[in-house]
C-alpha positions, 0 to 999 in steps of 0.5 A: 559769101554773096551778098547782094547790095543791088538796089533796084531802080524805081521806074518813071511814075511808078512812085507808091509813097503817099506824098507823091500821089498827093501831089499827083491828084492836086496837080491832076485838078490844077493843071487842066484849070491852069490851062483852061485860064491860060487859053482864055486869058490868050483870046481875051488879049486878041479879041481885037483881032479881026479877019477882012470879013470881020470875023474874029482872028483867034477863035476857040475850036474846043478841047483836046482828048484825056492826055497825059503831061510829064511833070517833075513828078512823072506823068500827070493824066489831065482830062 
């Protein structure tokens, strides 16, 4: 007799289960918000800061492309 009790493995971010990409699509509109307030909140605190011509110190060049974070649940695209 050859029973196998081999269980395989789940790859990273290969979860099917409903709770899981729930939390995956609440983090994907949380997480870019976050960031957005993050930056904001850094400029706001240096706002005083200036170079010799009085030009701002911290300025904001834009944003970053579609990218993915890993997270405790896997990988989490944000946009």
């Amino acid at each position: 007799m050859t029973d196998s009790i081999v269980t395989p493995l789940v790859q990273p971010g290969a979860f099917s289960d409903l709770l899981t990409e729930i939390l995956r699509n609440g983090a994907q509109r949380l997480l870019p918000t976050a960031v957005e307030e993050e930056v904001l909140s850094f400029i706001e605190a240096h706002a005083s800061k200036r170079l010799y011509d009085v030009r701002a110190h911290i300025l904001r060049h834009g944003h970053l492309l579609e990218r993915d974070i890993q997270t405790g649940i896997g990988s989490v695209r944000v946009f």
